[in-house]
N, C-alpha and C positions, 0 to 999 in steps of 0.2 A: 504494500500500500504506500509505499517510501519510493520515490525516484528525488535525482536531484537534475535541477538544470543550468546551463549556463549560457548565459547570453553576451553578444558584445554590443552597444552602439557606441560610436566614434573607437571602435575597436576593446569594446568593452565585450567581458565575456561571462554568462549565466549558466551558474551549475543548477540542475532541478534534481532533489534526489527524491523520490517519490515509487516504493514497489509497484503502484497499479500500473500496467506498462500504460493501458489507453489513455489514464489521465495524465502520464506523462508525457506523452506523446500531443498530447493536445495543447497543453500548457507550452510544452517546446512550439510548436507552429506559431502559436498564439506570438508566443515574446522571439519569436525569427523572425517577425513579420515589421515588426518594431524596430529591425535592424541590429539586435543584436547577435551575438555568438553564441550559440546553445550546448551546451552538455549537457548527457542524463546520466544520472548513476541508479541501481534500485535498492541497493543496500550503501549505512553508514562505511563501510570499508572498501567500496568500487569509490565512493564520493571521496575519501582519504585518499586515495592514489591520484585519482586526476587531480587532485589541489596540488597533490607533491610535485605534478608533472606538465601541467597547465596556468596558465596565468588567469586565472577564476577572481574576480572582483566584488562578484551577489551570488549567492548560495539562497536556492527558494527547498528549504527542506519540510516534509512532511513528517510532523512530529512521532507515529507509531511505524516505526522502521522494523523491519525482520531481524534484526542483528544489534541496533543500539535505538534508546531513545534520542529525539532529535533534537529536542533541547538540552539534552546534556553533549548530541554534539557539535552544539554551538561551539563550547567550551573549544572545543577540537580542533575546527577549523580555524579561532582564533588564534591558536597555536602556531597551524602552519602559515594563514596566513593573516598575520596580525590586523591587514587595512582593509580583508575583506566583509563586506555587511551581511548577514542572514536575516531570511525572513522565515519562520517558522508558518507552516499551515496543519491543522486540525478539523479533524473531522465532529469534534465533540470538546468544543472549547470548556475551560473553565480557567477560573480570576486568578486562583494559585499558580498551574500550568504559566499561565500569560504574566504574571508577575518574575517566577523564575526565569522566564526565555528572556524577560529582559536584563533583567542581573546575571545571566552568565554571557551578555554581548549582542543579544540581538535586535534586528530592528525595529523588528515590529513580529506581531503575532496577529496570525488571521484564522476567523474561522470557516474550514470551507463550507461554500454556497454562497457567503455572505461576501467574498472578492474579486466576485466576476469586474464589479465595477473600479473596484481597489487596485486588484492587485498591478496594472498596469503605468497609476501615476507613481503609485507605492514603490516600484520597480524602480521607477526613473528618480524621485528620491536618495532611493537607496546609493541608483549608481552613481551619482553625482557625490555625494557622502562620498565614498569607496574609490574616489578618483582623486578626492581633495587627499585623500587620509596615506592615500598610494604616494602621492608629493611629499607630504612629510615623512612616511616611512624610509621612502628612498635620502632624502634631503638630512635624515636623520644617520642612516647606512653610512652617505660621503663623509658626514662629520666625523662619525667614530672609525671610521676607517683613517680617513685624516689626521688624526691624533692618536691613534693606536700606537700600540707597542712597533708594528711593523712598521711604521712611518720611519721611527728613528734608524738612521744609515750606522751603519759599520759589521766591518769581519774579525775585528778584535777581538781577544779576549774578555779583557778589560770591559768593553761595552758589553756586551756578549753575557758576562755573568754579572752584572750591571741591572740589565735588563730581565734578564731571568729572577732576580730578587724582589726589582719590584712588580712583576707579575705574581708572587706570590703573593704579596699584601695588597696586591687590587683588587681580589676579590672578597676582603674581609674591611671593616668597616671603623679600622685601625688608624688614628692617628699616627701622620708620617711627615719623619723630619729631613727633607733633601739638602744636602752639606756638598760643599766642591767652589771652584773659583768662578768668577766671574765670565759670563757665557758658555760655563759648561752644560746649558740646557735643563735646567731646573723646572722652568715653567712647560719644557717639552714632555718634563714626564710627570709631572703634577697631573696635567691634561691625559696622558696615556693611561694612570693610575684613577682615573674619574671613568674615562670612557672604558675601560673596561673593568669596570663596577659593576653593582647590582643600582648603583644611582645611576646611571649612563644616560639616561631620560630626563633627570632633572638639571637644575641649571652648575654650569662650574663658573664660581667667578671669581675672578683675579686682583686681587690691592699688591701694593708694593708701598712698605709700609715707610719706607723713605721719604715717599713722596709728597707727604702732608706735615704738618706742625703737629704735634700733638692734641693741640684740639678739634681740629678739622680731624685728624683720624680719627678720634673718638666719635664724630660727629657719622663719617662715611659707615665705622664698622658697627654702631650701635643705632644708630638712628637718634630722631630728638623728635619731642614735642613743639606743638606749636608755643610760642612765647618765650621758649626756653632759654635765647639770647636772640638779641638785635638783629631782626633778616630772617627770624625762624617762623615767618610767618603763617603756615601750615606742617604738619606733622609730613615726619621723612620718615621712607623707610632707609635702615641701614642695611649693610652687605651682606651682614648676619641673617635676614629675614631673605632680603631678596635669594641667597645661596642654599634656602631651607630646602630639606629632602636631598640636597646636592653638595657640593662640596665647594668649600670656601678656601682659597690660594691663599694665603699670606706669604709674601716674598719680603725679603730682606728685615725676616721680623728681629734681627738684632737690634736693630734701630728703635725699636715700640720703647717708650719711656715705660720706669717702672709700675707707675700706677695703672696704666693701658692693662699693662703683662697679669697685672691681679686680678683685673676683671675677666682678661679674657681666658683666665684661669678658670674662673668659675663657671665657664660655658666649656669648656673639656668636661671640666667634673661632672658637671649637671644640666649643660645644655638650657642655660637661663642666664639670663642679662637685664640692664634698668640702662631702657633711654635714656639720655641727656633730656633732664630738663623732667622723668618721670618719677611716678614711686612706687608705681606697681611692677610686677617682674613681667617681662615677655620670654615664652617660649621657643626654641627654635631646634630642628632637628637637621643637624648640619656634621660634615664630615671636615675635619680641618687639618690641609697638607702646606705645612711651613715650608721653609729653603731659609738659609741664610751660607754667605761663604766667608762668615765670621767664626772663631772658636767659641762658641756661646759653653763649654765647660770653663774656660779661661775667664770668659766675661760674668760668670758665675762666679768664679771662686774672688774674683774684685768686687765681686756686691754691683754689677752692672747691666748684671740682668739676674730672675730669680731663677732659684735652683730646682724650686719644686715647677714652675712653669719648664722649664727644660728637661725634667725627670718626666713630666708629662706629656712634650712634645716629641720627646727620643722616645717613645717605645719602640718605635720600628724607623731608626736610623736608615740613608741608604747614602753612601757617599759616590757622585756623579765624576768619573776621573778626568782629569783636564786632557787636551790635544797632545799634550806632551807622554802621556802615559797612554796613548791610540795613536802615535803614526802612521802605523800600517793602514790606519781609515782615511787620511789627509787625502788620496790619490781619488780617491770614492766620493769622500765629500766636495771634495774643489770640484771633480767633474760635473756632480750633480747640481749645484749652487751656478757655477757656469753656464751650464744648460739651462738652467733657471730665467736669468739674467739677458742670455742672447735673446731667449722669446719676449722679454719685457721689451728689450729695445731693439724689437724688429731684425736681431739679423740670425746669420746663419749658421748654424752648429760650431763646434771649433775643436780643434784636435791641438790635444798640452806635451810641446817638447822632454823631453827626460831633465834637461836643465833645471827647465822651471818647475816640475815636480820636486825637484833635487833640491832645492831653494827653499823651498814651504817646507820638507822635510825639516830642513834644519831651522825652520827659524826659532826664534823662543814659544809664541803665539799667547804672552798675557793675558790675551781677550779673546783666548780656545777659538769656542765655534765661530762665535758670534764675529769676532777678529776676521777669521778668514770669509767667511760669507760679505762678510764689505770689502775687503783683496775681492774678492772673483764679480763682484758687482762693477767695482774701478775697472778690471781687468775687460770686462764684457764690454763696458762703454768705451775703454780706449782702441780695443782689439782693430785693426783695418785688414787683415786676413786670417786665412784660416786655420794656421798656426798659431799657438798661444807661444809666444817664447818669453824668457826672463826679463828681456826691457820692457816689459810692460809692468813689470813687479817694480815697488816702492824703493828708493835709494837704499833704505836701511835693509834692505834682504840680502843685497848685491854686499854688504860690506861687514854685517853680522861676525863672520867668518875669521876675520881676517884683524880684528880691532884689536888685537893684543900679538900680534906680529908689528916688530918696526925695521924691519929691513930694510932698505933703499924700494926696492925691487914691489913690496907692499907698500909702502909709501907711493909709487909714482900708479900702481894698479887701482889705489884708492881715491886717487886723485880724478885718474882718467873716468872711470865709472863716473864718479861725480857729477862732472863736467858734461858727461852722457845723456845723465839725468836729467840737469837740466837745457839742455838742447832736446830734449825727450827724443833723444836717438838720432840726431842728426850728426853725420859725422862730419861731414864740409863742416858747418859750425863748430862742429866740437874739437879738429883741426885745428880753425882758425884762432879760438880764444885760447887754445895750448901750444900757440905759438911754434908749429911744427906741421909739417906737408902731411897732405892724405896720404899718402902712401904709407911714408914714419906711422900713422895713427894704425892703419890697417896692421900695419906690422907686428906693431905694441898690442893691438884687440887680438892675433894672433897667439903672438906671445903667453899672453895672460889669460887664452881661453876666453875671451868678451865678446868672439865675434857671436850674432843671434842671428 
């Protein structure tokens, strides 16, 4: 007495699961006629494989199936397909039936006889629903794919069990404190550890806690009432509420003054805080992932931050290693950020000499990632062919090497680069202001390996 169908219009597609075949068979005509895409299944488990293997958007299922009831396999198909809509039908409605079909996801509940006239706007409804909901799903997919653990580049070691550590605390509900230097990707894995959560749905949002005076912080991360100072002219929510269900970024919370660090102590503990300017407590149910590339044990043991705020932020430590301890990935990430870069500003692929790899190897890179991703941005805009080679890298890469040789011979190779520099590769010029023939120059960029 179960068939299911499935229809498309504008390429939408209607599963009917429904055992009686004739009335399934009619109900398909009916909604193919409407331009949609039709499927029948007659049991809940023919209707389970087409969804697995079908692009199904409305599910019209007949509630007394041979094999399962159909309100409870709403439940089902929400499963496999989270943005598809079902419409249960009944041959012998009642108010409980029709209450549960809608709390386990459906869209509606019909009784038959009573939808000859229904079921076809109801339909269109639905699909319209299950089109909108298909865009967020997918829009939703790119994001956590975007910010996943696979996002982040390298074949290192080092990153490699990096990443495997904090996959294990993404999936638990564990305060985590991210430690490493400056643009080793902190906020990249804040986001990888949210998006694959069991929060992934709700909001992640990002403060850096540098960025404000201590009263304006207090102001962003707890909110305030109206009155509560000069300009507070309506009640704000703070970062705390808007991040609830989700999880809340604090970047560079070495910085949070001590009296900040107390309150937001008491929201680890117990997930409760007092607006600025309030007296009753607000709630909030938030997941809270730190970074700082400070020794917050050091700034503890000076009384400059507190110890029990850091005893509650370290439970689940994960230190992010700088560029200098991933070499092996520089070659991977330059390409990538390159590739990046050339599509921003319109041009065309580029292929990186072993020099200028050899160059980025060595350099120090204070500002790890984030350092060389503005190298391959400068590099993309300055590139004029298809070769990347080393004169398009910074003076200081070209001289790194070399700054603690004073030989004659490093002296006059330190000089000439220079001088390179700033002609930005022109050698006629760079001849003339070193006061010696093109030729002598060629000779000497020879000599000293500079020819590119």
């Amino acid at each position: 007495m179960t068939q299911i169908l499935f229809q498309t219009v504008a390429n939408q597609t209607v599963l009917i699961i429904d055992d009686e075949k004739q009335l399934n068979g009619l109900l398909s005509r009916i909604i193919g006629l409407e331009g949609y895409t039709v499927l029948q299944a007659y049991t809940g488990k023919e209707a389970l494989k087409l969804l697995l293997n079908e692009d199904i958007e409305v599910v019209i299922s007949d509630v007394k199936l041979p094999d399962v009831n159909g309100i409870e396999l709403v439940k089902k198909v929400k499963e496999v397909r989270p943005y598809a809509e079902v419409i249960n039908l009944t041959a012998f409605g009642n108010i409980a039936d029709g209450v549960t079909a809608i709390k386990n996801g459906a869209f509606d509940y019909l009784v038959k006889g009573d939808d000859n006239d229904k079921i076809i706007p109801l339909l269109s409804k639905a699909a319209d629903k299950a089109k909108l909901q298909r865009r967020v799903y997918e829009l939703e997919k790119k994001i956590s794919g975007q910010y996943s653990f696979d996002s982040i580049l390298g074949i290192s070691k080092a990153i490699k069990d990096t990443i495997a550590l904090a996959r294990r605390v993404a999936v638990t509900d564990t305060t985590v404190l991210l430690l490493g230097e400056t643009g080793t990707g902190k906020e990249v894995f804040a986001q990888a550890i949210h998006y694959e959560s069991p929060r992934k749905a709700n909001p992640f949002v990002a403060l850096n806690c540098s960025g404000f005076t201590a009263e304006l912080l207090e102001s962003e991360l707890f909110g305030y009432r109206a009155g509560a100072f000069t300009g507070a002219n309506k009640d704000k929510k703070g970062l705390l509420e808007e991040a609830s269900g989700g999880t809340l970024f604090l970047d560079e919370i070495g910085e949070m003054n001590l009296d900040l660090q107390a309150k937001l102590l008491r929201v680890l503990e117990n997930q409760t805080f007092i607006k600025v300017g309030d007296t009753s407590t607000s709630k909030v149910n938030v997941r809270i992932i730190a970074a700082t590339n400070r020794d917050l044990q050091k700034q503890a043991d000076e009384g400059k931050f507190r110890l029990d705020l850091y005893y509650r932020l370290s439970v689940f430590s994960i230190t992010l290693p700088s560029l200098a301890e991933r070499k092996e990935d520089i070659p991977l990430l330059a390409e990538y950020y390159l590739d990046q870069f050339a599509k921003k500003v319109n041009k065309q692929s580029f292929k990186i000499d072993n020099q200028f790899l050899d160059l980025l190897k060595k350099h120090r890179w204070k500002g790890n990632i984030r350092e060389l991703k503005n190298i391959m941005e400068r590099v993309a805009i300055l590139a004029d062919s298809e070769i990347i080679t080393s004169s398009l890298l910074p003076f200081e890469f070209h001289t790194q090497t070399d700054n603690n040789s004073f030989s004659l011979e490093a002296v006059e190779k330190h000089h000439i680069q220079k001088v390179l520099h700033h002609t930005s590769g022109n050698k006629t010029e760079t001849a003339r202001l070193l006061g010696i023939g093109l030729t002598t120059l060629y000779r000497k960029l020879e000599e000293y390996g500079l020819n590119t």
